[in-house]
N, CA, C and O atoms as CSV, one atom per row, in Angstrom:
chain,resi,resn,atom,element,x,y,z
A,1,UNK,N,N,114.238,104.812,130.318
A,1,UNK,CA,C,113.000,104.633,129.570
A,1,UNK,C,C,113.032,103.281,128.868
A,1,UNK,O,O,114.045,102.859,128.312
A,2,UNK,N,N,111.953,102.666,128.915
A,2,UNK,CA,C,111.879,101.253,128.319
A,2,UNK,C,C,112.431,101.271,126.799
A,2,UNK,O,O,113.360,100.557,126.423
A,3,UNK,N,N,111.744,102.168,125.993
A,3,UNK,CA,C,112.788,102.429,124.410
A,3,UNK,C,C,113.370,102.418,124.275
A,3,UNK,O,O,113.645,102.419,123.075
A,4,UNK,N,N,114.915,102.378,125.655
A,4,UNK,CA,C,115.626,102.447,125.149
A,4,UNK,C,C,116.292,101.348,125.015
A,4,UNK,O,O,117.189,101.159,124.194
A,5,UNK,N,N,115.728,100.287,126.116
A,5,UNK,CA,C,116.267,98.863,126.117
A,5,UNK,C,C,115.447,98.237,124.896
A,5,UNK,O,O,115.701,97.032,124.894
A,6,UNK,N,N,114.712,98.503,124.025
A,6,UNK,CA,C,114.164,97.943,123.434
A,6,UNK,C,C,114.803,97.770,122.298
A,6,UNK,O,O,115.339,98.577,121.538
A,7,UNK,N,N,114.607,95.824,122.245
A,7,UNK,CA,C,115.672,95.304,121.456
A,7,UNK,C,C,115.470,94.890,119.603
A,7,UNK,O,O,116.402,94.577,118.862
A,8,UNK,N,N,114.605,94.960,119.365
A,8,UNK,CA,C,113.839,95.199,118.106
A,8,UNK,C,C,113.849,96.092,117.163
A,8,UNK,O,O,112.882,96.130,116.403
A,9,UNK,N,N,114.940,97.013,116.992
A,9,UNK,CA,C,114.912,98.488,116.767
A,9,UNK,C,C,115.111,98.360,114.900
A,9,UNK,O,O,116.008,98.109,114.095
A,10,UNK,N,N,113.382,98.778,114.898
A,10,UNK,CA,C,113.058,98.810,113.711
A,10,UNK,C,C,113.201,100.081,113.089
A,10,UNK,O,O,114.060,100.911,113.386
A,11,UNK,N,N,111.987,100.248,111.877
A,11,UNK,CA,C,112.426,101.090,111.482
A,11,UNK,C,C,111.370,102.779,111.811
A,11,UNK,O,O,111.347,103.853,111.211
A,12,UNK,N,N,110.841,102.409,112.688
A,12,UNK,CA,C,109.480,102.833,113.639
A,12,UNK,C,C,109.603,103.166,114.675
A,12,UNK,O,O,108.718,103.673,115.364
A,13,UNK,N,N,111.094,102.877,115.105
A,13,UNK,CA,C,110.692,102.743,116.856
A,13,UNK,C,C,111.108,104.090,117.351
A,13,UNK,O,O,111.785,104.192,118.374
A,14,UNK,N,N,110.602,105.453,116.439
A,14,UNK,CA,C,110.296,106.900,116.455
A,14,UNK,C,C,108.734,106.615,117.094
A,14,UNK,O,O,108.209,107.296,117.975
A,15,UNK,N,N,108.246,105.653,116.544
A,15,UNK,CA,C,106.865,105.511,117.083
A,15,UNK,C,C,106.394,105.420,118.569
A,15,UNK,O,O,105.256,105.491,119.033
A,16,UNK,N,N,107.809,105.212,119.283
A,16,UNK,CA,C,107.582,104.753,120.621
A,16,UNK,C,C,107.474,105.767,121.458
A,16,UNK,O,O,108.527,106.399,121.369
A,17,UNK,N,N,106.610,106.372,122.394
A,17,UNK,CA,C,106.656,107.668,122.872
A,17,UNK,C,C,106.018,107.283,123.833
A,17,UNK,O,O,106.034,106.090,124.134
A,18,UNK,N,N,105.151,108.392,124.699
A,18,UNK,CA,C,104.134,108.159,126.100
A,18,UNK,C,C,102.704,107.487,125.417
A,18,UNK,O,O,101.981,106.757,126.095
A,19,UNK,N,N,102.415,107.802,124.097
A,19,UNK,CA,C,101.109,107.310,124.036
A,19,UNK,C,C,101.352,105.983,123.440
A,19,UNK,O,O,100.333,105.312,123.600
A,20,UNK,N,N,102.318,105.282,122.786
A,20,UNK,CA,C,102.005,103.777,122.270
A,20,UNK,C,C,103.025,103.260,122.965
A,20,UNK,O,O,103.048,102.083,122.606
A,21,UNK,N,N,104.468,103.542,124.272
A,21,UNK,CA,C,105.153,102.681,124.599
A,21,UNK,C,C,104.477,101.225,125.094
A,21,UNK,O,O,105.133,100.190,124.977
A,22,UNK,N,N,102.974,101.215,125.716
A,22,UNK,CA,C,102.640,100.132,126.391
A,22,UNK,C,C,102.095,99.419,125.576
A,22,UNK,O,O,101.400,98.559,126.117
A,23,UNK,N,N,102.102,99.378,124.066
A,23,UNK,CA,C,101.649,98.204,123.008
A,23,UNK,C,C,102.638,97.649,122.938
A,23,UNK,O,O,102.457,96.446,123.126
A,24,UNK,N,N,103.914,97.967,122.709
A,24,UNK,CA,C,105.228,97.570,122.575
A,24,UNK,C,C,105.687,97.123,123.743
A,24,UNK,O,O,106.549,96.249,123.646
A,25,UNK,N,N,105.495,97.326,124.411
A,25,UNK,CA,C,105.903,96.151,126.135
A,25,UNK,C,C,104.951,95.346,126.385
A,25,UNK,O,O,105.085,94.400,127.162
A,26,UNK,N,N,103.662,95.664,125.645
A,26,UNK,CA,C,102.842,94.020,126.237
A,26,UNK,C,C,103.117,93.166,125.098
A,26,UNK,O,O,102.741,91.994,125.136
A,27,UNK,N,N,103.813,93.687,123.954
A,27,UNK,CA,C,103.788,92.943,122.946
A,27,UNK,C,C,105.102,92.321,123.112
A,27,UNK,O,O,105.210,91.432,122.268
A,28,UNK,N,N,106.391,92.436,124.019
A,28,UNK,CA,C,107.404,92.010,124.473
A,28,UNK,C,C,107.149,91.160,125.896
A,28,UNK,O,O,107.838,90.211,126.270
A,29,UNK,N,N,106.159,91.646,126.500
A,29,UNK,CA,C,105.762,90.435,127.673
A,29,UNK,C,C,104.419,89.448,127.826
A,29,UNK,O,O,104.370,88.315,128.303
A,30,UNK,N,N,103.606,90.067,127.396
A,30,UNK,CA,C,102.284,89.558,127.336
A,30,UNK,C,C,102.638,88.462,126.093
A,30,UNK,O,O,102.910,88.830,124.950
A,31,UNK,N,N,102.592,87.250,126.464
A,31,UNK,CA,C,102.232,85.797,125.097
A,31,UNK,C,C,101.230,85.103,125.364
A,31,UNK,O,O,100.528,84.658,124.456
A,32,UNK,N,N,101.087,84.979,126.064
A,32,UNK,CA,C,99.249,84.480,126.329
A,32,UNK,C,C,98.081,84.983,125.469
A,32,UNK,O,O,97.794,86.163,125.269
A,33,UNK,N,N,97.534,84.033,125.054
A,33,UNK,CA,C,96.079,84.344,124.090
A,33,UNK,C,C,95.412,85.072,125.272
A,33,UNK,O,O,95.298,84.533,126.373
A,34,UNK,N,N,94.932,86.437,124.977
A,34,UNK,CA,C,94.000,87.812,125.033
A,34,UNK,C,C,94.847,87.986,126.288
A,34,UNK,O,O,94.089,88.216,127.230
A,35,UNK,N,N,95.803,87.972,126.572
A,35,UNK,CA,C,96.790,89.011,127.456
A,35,UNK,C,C,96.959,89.776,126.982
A,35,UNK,O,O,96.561,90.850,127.434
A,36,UNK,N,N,97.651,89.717,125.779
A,36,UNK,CA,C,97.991,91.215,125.091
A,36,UNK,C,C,97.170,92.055,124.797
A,36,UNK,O,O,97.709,93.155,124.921
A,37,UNK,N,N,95.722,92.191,124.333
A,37,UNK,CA,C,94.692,92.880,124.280
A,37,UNK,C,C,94.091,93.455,125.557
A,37,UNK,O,O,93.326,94.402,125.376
A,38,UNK,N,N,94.299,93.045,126.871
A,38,UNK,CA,C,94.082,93.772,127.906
A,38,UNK,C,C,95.224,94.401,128.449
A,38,UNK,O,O,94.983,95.441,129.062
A,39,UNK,N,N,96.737,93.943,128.370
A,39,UNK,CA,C,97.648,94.411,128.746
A,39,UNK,C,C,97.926,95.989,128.084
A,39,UNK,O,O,98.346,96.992,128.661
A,40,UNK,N,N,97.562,95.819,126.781
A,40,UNK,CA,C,97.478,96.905,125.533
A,40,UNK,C,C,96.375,97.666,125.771
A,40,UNK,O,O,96.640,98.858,125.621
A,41,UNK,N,N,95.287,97.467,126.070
A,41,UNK,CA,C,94.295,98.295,125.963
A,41,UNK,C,C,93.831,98.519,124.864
A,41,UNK,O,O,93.147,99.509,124.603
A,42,UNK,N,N,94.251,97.306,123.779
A,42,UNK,CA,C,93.787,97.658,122.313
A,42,UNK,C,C,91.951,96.444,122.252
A,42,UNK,O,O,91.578,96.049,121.148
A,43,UNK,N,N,91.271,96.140,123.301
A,43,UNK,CA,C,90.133,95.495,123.081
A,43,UNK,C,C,89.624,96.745,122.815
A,43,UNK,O,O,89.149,96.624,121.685
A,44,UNK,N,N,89.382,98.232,123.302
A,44,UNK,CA,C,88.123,99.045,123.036
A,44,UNK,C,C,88.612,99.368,121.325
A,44,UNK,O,O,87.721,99.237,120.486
A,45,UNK,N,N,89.515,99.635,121.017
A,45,UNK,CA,C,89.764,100.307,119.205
A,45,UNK,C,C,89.317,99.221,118.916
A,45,UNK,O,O,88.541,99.410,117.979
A,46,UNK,N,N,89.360,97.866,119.250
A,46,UNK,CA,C,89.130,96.969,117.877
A,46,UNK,C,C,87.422,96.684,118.108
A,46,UNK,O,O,86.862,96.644,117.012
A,47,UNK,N,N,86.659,96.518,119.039
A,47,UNK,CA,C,85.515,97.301,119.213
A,47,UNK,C,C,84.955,98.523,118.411
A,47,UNK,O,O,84.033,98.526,117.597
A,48,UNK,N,N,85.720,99.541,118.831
A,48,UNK,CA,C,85.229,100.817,118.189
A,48,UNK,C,C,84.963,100.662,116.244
A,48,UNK,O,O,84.167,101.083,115.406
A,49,UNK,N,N,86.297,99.717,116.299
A,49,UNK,CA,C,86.411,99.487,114.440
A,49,UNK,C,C,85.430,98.454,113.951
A,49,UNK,O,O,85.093,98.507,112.768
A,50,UNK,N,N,85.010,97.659,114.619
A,50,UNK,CA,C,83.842,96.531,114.233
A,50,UNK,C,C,82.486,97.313,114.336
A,50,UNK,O,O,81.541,97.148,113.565
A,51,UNK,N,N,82.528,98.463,115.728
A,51,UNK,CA,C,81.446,99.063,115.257
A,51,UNK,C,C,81.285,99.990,113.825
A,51,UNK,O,O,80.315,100.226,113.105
A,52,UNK,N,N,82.524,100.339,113.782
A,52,UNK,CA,C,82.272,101.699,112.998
A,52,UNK,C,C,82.162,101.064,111.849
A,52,UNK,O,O,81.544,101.746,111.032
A,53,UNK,N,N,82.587,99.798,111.350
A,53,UNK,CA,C,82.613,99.046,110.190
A,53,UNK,C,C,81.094,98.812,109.762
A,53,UNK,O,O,80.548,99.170,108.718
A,54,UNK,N,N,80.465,97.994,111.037
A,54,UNK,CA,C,78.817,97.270,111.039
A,54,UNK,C,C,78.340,99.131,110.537
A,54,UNK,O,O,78.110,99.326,109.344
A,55,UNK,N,N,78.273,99.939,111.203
A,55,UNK,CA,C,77.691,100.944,110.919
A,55,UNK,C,C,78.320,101.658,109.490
A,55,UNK,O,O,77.812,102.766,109.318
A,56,UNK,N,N,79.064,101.375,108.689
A,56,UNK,CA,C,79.403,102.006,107.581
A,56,UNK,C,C,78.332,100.681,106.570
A,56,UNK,O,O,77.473,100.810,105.697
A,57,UNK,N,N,78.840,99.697,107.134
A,57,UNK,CA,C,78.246,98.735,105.757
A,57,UNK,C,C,76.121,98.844,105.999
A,57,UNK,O,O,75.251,98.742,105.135
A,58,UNK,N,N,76.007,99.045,107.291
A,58,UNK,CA,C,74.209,99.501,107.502
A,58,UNK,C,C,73.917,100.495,106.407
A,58,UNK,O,O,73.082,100.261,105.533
A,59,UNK,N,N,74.804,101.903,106.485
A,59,UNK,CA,C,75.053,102.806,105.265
A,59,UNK,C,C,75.044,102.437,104.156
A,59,UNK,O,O,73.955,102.636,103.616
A,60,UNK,N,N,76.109,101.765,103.259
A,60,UNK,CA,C,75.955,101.260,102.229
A,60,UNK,C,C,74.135,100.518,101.931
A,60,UNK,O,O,73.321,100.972,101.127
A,61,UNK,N,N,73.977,99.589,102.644
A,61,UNK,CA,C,73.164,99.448,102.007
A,61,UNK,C,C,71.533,99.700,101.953
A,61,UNK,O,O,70.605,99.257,101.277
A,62,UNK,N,N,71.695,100.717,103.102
A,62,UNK,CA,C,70.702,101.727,102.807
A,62,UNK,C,C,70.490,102.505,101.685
A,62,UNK,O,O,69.483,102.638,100.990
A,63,UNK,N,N,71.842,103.114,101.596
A,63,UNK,CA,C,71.861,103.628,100.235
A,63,UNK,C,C,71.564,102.568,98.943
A,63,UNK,O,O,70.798,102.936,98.051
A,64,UNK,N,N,71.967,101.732,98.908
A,64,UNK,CA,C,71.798,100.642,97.742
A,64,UNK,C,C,70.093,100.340,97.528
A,64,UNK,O,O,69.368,100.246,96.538
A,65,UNK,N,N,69.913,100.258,98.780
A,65,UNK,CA,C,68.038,100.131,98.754
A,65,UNK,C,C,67.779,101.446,98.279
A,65,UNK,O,O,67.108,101.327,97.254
A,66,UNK,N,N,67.994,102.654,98.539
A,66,UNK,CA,C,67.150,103.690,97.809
A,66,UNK,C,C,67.290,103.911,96.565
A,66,UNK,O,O,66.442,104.411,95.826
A,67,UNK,N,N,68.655,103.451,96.199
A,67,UNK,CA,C,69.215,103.484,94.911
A,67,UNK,C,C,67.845,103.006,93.925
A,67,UNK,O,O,67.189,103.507,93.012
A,68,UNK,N,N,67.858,101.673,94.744
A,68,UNK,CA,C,66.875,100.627,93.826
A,68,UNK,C,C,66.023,100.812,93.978
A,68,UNK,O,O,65.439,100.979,92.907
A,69,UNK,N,N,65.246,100.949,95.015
A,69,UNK,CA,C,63.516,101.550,94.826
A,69,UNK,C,C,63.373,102.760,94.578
A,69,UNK,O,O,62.257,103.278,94.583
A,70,UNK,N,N,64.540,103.468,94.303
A,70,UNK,CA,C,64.279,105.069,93.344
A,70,UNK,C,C,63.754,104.361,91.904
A,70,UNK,O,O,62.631,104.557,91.440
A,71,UNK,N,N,64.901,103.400,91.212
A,71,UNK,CA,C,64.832,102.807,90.203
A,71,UNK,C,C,63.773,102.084,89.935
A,71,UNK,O,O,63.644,102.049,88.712
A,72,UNK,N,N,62.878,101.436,90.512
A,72,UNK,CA,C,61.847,100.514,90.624
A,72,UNK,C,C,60.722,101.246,90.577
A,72,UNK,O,O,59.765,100.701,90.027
A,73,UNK,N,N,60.529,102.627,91.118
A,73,UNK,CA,C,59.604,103.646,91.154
A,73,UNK,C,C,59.399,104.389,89.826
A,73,UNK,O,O,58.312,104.506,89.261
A,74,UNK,N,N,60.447,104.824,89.442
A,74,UNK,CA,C,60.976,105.611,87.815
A,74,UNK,C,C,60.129,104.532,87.165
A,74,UNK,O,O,59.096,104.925,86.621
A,75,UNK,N,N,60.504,102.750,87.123
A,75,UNK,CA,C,60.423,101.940,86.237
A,75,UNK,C,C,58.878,101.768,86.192
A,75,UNK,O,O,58.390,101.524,85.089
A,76,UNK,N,N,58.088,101.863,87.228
A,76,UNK,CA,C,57.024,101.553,87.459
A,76,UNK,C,C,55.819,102.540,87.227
A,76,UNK,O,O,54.620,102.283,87.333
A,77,UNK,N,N,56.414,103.718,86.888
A,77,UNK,CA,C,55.809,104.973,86.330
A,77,UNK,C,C,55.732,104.541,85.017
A,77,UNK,O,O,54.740,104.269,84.341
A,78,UNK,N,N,57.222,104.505,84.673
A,78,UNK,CA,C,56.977,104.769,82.959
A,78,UNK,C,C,55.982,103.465,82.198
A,78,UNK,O,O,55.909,103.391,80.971
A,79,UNK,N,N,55.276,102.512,83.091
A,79,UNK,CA,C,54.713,101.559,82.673
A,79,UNK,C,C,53.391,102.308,82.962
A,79,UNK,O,O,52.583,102.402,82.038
A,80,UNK,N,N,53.166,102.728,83.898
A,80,UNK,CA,C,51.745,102.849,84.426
A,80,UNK,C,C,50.840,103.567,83.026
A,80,UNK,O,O,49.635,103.799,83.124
């Protein structure tokens, strides 16, 4: 098994199993700019996280707008 030749032996490398051994071997062979991200298969998570990010901060400030035109509404009563 490749773990076991693996020469880096941190304090993690419990981490190394069937589902993440191939981050850790492209990250030992792949040195080329965006080799390692296809060798890894880590382009779709960091995708998935830019989406899920754009779509948390859309949230925020949706909420921040209702916040404020709740507030702007209240304010605009108590004048009327």
């Amino acid at each position: 098994m490749w773990a076991e030749r693996y020469t880096a032996w941190g304090w993690r490398i419990d981490d190394i199993d069937e589902t993440t051994w191939r981050v850790y071997w492209c990250a030992q062979t792949e040195q080329s700019g965006g080799a390692f991200e296809q060798c890894a298969g880590t382009t779709k998570r960091v995708t998935a996280f830019i989406i899920a990010a754009v779509a948390l901060a859309v949230c925020i400030v949706v909420a921040i707008g209702a916040i404020v035109w709740s507030l702007v509404r209240r304010r605009s009563r108590r004048f009327a």
